[in-house]
C-alpha positions in Angstrom: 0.0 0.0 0.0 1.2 4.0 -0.6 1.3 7.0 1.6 2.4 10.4 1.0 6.0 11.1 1.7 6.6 14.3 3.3 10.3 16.3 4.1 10.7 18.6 7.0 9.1 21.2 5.8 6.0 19.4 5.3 5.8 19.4 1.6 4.8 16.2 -0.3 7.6 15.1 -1.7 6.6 11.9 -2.8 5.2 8.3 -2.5 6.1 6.1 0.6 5.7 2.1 0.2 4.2 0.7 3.3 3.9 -2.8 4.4 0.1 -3.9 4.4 0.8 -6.0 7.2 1.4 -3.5 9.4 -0.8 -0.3 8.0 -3.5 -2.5 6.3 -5.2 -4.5 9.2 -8.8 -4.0 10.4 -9.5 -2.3 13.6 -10.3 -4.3 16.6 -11.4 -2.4 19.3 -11.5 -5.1 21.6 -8.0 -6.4 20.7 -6.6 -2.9 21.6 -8.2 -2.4 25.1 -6.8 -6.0 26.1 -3.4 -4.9 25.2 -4.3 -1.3 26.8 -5.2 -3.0 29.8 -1.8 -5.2 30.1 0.4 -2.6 29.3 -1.3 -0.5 32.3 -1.2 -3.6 34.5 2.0 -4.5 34.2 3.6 -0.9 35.0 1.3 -0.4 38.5 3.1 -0.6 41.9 0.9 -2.1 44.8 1.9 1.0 47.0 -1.1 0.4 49.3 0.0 -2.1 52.2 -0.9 -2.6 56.3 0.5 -5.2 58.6 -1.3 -8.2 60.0 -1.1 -9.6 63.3 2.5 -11.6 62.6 4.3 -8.2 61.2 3.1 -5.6 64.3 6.0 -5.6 66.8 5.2 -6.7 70.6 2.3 -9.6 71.4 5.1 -12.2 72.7 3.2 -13.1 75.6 -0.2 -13.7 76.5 -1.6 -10.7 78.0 -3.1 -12.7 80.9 -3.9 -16.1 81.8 -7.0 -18.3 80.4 -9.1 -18.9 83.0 -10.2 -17.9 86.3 -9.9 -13.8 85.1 -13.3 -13.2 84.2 -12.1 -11.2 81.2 -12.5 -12.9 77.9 -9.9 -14.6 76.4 -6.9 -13.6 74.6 -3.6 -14.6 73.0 -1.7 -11.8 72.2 -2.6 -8.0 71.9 -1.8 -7.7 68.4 -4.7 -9.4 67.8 -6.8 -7.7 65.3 -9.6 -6.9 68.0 -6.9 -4.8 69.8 -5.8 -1.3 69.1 -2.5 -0.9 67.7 -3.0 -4.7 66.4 -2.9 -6.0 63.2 -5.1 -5.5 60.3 -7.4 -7.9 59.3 -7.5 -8.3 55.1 -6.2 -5.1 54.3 -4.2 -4.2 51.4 -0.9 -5.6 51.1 2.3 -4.7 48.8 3.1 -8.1 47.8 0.2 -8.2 45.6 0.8 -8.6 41.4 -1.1 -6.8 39.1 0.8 -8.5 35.7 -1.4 -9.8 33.4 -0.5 -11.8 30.1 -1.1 -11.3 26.7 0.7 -13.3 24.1 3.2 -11.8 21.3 0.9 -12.2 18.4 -2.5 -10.4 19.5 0.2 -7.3 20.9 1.8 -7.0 17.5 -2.2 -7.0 16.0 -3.0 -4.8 18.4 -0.1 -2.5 17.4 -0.8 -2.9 13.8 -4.8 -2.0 14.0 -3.7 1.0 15.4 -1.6 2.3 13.4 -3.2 1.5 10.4 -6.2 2.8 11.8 -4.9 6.2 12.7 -3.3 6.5 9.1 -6.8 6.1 7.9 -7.6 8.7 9.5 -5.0 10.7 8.6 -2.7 11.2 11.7 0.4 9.1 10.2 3.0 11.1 8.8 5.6 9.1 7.0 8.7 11.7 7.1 11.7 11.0 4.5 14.5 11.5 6.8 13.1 12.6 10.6 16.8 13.3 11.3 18.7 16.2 12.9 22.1 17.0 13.0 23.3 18.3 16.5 21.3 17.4 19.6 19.6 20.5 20.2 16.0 21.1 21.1 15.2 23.6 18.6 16.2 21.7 15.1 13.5 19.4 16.3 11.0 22.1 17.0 11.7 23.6 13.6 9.9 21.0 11.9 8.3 19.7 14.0 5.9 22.6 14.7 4.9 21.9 11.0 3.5 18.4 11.4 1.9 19.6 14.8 1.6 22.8 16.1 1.1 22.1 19.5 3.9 19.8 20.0 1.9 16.9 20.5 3.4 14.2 18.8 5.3 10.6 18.7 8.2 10.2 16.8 9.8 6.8 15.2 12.9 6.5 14.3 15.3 3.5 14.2 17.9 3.2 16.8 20.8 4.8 15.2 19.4 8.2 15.2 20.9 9.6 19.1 20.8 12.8 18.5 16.3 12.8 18.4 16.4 11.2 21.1 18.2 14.0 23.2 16.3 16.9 21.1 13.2 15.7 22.7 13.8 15.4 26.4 13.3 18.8 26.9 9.5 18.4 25.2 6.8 17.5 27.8 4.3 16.5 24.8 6.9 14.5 22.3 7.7 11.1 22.5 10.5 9.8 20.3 10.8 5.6 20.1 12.6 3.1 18.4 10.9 1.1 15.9 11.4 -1.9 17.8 9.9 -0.6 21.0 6.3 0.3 19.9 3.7 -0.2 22.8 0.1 0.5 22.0 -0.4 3.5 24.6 2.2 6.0 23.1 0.3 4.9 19.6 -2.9 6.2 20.6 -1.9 9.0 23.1 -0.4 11.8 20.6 -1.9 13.8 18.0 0.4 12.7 15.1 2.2 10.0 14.7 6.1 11.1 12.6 7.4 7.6 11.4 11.3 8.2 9.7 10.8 6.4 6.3 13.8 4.1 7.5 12.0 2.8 10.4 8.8 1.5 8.6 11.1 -1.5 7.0 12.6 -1.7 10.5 8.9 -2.4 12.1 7.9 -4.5 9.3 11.1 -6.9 9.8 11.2 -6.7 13.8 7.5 -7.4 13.9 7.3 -11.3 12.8 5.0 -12.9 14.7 2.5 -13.2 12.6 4.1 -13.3 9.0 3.1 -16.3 6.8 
């Protein structure tokens, strides 16, 4: 399948091949969110976490004897029923979140998304997305062309350090490697700015489902 090709300046310069495989798949809506979800789950700390009645220091002894008290009885005063004792079911930082998806429906998943949002036209296939010193504002001279407000993902192979640098300083610009694609910077930007290098790079690092 073809795209436009565009330079720096924006201007059409020509016509960029693209793999069908990756920018011709159907959207599945339902594919994406399951991948969505994963991604989230797999990046959340269990911060939330209380101590039960084996982690609260003190309790050793029992706090008086069985019988022949009157008083009910008891086994230590960590007990739960005691205040300053454990914590019965409460959150607990040893929890896991991770959740599994397999390497073919991710790759789909990355694939109905980006062909779907160069359907709609917010793919920009970019000659050569390439700057030549590691400064912030080569990157924001072009990229202000291809969106305004700075909101943007960038692909690029590997090899290009210097984009990577440029963008640290940019709250709203993401730059990635073609082999590190994850399905929430693809839907979180305005416009996605693929190098024309990188497209043969995601189409050859992306295998799991070739036939």
């Amino acid at each position: 399948m073809k795209s436009d090709l565009y330079n720096q300046e924006g201007q059409k310069i020509g016509t960029a091949e693209l793999p069908g495989r990756v920018f011709g798949v159907a959207w599945n809506a339902d594919l994406v969110h399951q991948a969505l979800r994963v991604q989230a789950a797999n990046v959340r700390q269990p911060l939330a976490h209380v101590k039960g009645r084996g982690d609260v220091r003190g309790g050793g002894r029992k706090p008086w004897r069985q019988k022949g008290t009157g008083r009910a009885r008891h086994g230590s005063i960590r007990s739960p029923l005691w205040k300053g004792g454990g914590v019965t079911h409460g959150p607990n930082k040893d929890r896991v979140f991770s959740l599994k998806i397999n390497r073919k429906m991710r790759q789909k998943a990355l694939f109905s998304v980006l062909s779907r949002r160069l359907k709609e036209n917010e793919v920009r296939i970019i000659e050569s997305a390439e700057i030549s010193e590691p400064k912030t504002k080569l990157l924001q001279k072009w990229l202000k062309v291809f969106s305004p407000k700075e909101n943007a993902l960038i692909i690029v192979r590997n090899e290009n350090k210097y984009i990577f640098k440029a963008a640290s300083n940019l709250s709203k610009v993401t730059v990635t490697d073609a082999r590190a694609l994850n399905v929430y910077d693809l839907l979180r930007p305005a416009v996605i700015l693929i190098d024309y290098p990188a497209v043969e790079e995601i189409d050859n690092h992306y295998h799991a489902s070739r036939q």
